[in-house]
GULO-384971 format. One record per residue (C-alpha): residue number from 1; x, y, z. Coordinates in steps of 0.2 Angstrom, whole numbers, plus 5000, padded with zeros to 4 digits. Last residue first. Layout:
BEGIN
+-----+------+------+------+
| num |   px |   py |   pz |
+-----+------+------+------+
| NUM |    X |    Y |    Z |
...
+-----+------+------+------+
// end
This chain:
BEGIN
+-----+------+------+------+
| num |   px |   py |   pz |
+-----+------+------+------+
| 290 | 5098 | 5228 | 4756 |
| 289 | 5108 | 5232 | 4738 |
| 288 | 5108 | 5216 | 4730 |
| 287 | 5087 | 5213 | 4736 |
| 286 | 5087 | 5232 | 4729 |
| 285 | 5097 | 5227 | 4712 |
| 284 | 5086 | 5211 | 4710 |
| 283 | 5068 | 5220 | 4712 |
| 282 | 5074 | 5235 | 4699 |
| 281 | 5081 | 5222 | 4685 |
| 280 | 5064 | 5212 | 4686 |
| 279 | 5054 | 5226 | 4686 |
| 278 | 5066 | 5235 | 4669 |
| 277 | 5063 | 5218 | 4660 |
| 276 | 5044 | 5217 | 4660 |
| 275 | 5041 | 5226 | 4645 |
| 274 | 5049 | 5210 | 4636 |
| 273 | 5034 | 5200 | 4641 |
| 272 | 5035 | 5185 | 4629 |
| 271 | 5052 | 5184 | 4628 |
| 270 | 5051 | 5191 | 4646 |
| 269 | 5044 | 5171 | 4650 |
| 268 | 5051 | 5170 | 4669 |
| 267 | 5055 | 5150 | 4669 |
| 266 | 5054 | 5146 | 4687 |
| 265 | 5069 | 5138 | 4694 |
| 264 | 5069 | 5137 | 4714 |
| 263 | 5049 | 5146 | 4719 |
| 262 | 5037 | 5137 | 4708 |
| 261 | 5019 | 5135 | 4717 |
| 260 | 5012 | 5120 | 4706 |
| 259 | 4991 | 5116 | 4703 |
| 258 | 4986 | 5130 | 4713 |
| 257 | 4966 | 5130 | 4711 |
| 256 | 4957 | 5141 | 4701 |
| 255 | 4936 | 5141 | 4702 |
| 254 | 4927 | 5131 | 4690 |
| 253 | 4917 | 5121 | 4701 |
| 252 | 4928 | 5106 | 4694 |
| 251 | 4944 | 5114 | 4698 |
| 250 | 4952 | 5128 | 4685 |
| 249 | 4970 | 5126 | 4684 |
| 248 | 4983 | 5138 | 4692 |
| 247 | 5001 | 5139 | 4689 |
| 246 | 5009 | 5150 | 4705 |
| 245 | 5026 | 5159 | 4698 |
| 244 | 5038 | 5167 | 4713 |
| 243 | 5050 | 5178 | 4714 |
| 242 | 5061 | 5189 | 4726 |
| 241 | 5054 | 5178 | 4741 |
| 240 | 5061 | 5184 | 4760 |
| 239 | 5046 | 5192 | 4765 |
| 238 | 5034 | 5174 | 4761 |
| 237 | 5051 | 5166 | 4776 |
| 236 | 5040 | 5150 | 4775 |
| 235 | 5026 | 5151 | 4760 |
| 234 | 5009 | 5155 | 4767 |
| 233 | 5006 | 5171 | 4760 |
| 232 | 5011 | 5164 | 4742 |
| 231 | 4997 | 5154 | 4743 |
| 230 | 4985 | 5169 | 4747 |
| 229 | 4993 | 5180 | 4732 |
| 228 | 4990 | 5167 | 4720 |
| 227 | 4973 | 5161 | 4726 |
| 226 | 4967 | 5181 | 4726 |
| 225 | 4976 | 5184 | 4708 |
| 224 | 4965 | 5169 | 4702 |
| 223 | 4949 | 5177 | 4707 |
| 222 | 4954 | 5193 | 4703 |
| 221 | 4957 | 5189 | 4684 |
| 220 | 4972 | 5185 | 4678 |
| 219 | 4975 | 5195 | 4661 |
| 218 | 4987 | 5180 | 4651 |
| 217 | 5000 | 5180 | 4639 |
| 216 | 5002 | 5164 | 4627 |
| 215 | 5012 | 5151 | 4628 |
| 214 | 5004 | 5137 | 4616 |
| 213 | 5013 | 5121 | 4624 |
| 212 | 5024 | 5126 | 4639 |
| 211 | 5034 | 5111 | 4645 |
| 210 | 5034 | 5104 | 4629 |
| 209 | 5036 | 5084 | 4629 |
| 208 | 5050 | 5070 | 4630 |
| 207 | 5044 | 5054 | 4631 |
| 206 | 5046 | 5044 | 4650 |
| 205 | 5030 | 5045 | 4655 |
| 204 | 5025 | 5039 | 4640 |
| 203 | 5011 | 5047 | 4628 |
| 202 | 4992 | 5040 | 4630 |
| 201 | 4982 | 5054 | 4632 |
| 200 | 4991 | 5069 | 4630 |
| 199 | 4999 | 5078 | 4646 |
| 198 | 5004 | 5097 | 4644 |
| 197 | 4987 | 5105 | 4642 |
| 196 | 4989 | 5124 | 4635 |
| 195 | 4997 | 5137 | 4640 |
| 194 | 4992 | 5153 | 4651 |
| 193 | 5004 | 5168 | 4653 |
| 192 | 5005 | 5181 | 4668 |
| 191 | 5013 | 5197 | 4673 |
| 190 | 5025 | 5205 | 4685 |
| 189 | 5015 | 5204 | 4703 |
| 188 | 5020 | 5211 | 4716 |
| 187 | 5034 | 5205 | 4730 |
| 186 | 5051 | 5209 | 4722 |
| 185 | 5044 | 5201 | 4707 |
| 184 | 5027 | 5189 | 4703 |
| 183 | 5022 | 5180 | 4690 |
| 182 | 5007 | 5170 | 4686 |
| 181 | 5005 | 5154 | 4678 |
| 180 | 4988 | 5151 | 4670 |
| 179 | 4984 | 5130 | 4665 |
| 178 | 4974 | 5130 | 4649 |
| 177 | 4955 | 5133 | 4649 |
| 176 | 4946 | 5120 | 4640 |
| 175 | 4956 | 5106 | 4641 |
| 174 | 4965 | 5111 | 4659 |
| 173 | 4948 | 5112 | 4665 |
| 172 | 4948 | 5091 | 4667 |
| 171 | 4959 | 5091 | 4680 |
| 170 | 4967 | 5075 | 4680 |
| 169 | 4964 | 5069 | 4699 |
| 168 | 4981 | 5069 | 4706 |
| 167 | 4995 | 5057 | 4712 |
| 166 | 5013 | 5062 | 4717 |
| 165 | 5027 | 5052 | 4717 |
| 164 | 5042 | 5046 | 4727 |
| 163 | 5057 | 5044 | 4720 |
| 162 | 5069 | 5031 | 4724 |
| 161 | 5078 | 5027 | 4706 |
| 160 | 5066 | 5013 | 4709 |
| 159 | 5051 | 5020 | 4714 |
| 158 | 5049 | 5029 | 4698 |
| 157 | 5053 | 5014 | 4688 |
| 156 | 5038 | 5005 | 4699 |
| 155 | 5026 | 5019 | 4698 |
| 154 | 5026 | 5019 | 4679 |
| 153 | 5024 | 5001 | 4679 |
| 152 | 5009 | 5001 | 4691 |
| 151 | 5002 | 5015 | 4677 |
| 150 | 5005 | 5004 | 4663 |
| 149 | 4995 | 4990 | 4674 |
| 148 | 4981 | 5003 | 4678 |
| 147 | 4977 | 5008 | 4658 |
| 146 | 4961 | 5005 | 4663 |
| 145 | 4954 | 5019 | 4676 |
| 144 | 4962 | 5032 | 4662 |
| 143 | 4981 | 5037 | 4663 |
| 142 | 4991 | 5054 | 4663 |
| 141 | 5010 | 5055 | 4664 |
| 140 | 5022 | 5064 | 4673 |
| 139 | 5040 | 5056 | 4671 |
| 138 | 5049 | 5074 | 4669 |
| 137 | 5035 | 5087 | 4664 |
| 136 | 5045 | 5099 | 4666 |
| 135 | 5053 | 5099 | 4682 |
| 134 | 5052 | 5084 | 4697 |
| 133 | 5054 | 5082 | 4714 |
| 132 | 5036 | 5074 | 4719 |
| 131 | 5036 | 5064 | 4702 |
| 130 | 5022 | 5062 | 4691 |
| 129 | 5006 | 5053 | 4689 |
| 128 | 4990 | 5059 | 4685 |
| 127 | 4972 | 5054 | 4686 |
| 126 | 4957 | 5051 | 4674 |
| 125 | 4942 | 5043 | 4683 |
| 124 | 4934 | 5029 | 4694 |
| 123 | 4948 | 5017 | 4698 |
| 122 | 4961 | 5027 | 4708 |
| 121 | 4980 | 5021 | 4712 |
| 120 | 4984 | 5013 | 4730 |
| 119 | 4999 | 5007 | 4722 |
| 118 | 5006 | 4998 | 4738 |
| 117 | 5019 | 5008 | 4749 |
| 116 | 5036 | 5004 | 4746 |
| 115 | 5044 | 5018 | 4738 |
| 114 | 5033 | 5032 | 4742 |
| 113 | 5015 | 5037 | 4737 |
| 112 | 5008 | 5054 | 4737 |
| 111 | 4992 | 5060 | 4736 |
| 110 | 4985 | 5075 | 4730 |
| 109 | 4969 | 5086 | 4727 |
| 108 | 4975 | 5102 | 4716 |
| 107 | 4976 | 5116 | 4728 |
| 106 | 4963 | 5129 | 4735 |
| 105 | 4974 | 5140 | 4748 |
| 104 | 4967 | 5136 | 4767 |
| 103 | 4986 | 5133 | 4777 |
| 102 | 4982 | 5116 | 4779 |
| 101 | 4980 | 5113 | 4760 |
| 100 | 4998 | 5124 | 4756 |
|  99 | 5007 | 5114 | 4766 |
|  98 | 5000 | 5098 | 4759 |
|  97 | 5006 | 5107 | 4743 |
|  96 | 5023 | 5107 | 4751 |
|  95 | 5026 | 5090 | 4747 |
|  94 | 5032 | 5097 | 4730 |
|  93 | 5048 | 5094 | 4739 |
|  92 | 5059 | 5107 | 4728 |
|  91 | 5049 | 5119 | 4737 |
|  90 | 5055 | 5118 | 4753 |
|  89 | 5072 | 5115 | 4752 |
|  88 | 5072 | 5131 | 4740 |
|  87 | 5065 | 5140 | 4752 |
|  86 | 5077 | 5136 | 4767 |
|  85 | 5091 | 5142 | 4755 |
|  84 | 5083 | 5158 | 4749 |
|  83 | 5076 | 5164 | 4732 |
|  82 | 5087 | 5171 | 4728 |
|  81 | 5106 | 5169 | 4739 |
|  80 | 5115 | 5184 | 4749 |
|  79 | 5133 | 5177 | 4748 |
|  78 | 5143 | 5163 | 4756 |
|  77 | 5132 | 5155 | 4770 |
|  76 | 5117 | 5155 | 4756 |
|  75 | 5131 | 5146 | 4743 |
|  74 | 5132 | 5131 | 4754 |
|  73 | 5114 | 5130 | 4758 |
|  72 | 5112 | 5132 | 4739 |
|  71 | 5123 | 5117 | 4737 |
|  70 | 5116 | 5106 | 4747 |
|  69 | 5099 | 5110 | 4741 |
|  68 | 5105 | 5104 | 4723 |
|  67 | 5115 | 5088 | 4731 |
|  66 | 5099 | 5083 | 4739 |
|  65 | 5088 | 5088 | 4723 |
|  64 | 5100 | 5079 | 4709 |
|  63 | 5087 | 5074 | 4695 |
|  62 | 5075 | 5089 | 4699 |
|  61 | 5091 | 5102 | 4699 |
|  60 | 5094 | 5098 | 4681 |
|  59 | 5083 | 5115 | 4677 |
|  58 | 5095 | 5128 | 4687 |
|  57 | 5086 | 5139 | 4679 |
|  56 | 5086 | 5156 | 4687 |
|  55 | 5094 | 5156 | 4704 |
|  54 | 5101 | 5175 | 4707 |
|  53 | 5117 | 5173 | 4716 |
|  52 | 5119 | 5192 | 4726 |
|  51 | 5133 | 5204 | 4732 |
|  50 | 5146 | 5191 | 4721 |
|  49 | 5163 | 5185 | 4726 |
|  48 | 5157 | 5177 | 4740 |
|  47 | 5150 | 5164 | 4728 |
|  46 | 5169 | 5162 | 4720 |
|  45 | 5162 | 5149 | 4707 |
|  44 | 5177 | 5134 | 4702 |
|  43 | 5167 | 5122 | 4707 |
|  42 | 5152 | 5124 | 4694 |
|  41 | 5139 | 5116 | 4703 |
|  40 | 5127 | 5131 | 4701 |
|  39 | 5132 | 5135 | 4684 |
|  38 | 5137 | 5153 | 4680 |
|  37 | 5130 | 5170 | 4671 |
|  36 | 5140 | 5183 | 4675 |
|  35 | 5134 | 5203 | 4680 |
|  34 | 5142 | 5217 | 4686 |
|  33 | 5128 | 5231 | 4690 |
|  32 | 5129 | 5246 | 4680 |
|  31 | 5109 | 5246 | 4675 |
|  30 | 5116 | 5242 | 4655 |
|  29 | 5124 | 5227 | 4663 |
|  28 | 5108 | 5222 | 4674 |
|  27 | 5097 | 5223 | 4655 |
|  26 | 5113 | 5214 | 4646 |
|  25 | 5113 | 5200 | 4660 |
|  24 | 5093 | 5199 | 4658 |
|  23 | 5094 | 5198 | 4641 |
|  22 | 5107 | 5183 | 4640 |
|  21 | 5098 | 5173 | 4653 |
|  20 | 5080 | 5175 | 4646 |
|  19 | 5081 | 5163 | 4632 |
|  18 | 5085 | 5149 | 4646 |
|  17 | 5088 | 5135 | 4634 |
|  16 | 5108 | 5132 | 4634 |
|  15 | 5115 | 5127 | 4618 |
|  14 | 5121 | 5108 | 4618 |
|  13 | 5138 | 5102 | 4621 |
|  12 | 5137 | 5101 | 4640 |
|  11 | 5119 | 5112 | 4647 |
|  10 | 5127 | 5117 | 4663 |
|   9 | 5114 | 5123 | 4676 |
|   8 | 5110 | 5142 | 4679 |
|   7 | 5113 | 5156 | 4690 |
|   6 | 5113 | 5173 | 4688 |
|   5 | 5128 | 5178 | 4696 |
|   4 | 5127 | 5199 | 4701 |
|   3 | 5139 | 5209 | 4708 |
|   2 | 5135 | 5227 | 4714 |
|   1 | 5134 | 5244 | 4709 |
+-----+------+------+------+
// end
């Protein structure tokens, strides 16, 4: 049976926060396979050591994203790495969305605006601010037409540290029907969750929030399993994916549009999906094995 490294970041003093990590080690233990879980800039990690390095959350990757990809081209030369190296460099540039547009999925509307250019910021309706490498929630905020001046600051600290950041229409469906995230494993679809809005009027960009505010699980329905399966169609190296998790939000027609497509770090949810386990522990022992 092979080694396995789940691979996570290194949470210091405090506990760790992946839920998950401990019952995916015992579920891949009880299947045979040897399995640690380690921190992907831990320098000491033998990476050839190991049949397969499973990314799971690696959630400080968003404040060191050049030194993140590094790393997992590094690891990719050493061992067979999930999701791949070129993947992750894609993804971890929410960029991609534009990617996405051209290709025909349905996205969220989004501009981007770099350190340097003006803040060309909209004046007729609710928008979002957030950064374009960026993981729960990190400096996202949402602002009405007149809050423009504590949105110009926003940009400004954002474009400082040098990142440049997205700007979307708030989608005013989140309110009534959640944002829906669904999961998919070894190419088919593992199960789904909706949460509730993230962003509350008036709250910093830089205050701590809940990533996943009322987790609930979710029965997609065909039309948001069709935007799903189509954006994940036109991810580079689509074959290559062991898992994915596409959030959707309901546009103004009411049809779902991809709001995120998470491929580096996605929180899998089997607290909240337990039957789940055995999938996830088949897909990663045949991408070990292949």
């Amino acid at each position: 049976m092979p080694r396995v490294a789940l691979v996570t970041y290194d949470p210091g003093p405090q506990p760790g926060k992946d839920a998950d990590l401990p019952v995916l080690r015992a579920a891949l233990r009880a299947a045979g396979a040897e399995t640690d879980i380690v921190f992907w800039d831990d320098a000491g990690v033998d990476w050839a050591g190991y049949d397969i390095a499973v990314i799971r959350s690696t959630w400080d990757y968003s404040w060191r994203a050049a030194e993140f990809v590094a790393w997992a081209e590094r690891c990719a030369k050493l061992t067979r790495l999930a999701n791949p190296a070129d993947v992750v460099r894609w993804n971890t540039d929410k960029r991609y969305l534009g990617d996405l547009a051209a290709a025909g999925v349905p996205v969220v509307p989004t501009g981007y605006l770099a350190p340097g250019d003006p803040a060309d910021l909209p004046d007729d309706r609710e928008y979002v601010i957030k950064p374009a490498s960026g993981a729960g929630a990190r400096y996202a905020a949402r602002y009405a037409p007149e809050q423009h001046e504590t949105a110009v600051r926003h940009l400004a600290h954002m474009h400082q540290e040098g990142l440049t950041a997205m700007v979307q229409p708030y989608m005013r469906g989140i309110d009534a029907g959640g944002e829906r995230a669904l999961q998919f494993f070894g190419g088919r679809l593992l199960h789904a969750s909706r949460k509730r809005a993230v962003l509350a009027p008036g709250t910093a960009f830089d205050a701590d929030k809940v990533a996943h505010p009322g987790l609930e699980p979710w029965t997609p329905t065909p039309a948001e399993r069709s935007v799903a399966e189509r954006a994940l169609a036109a991810v580079p190296d689509a074959r290559e994916v062991l898992y994915a998790r596409v959030d959707l939000v309901d546009g103004e027609d009411g049809e779902p549009l991809v709001m995120e497509l998470e491929l580096v770090e996605p929180n899998l949810f089997l607290f909240l999906h337990p039957g789940s386990v055995p999938a996830v522990v088949e897909a990663v022992l045949a991408a070990a094995t292949r």
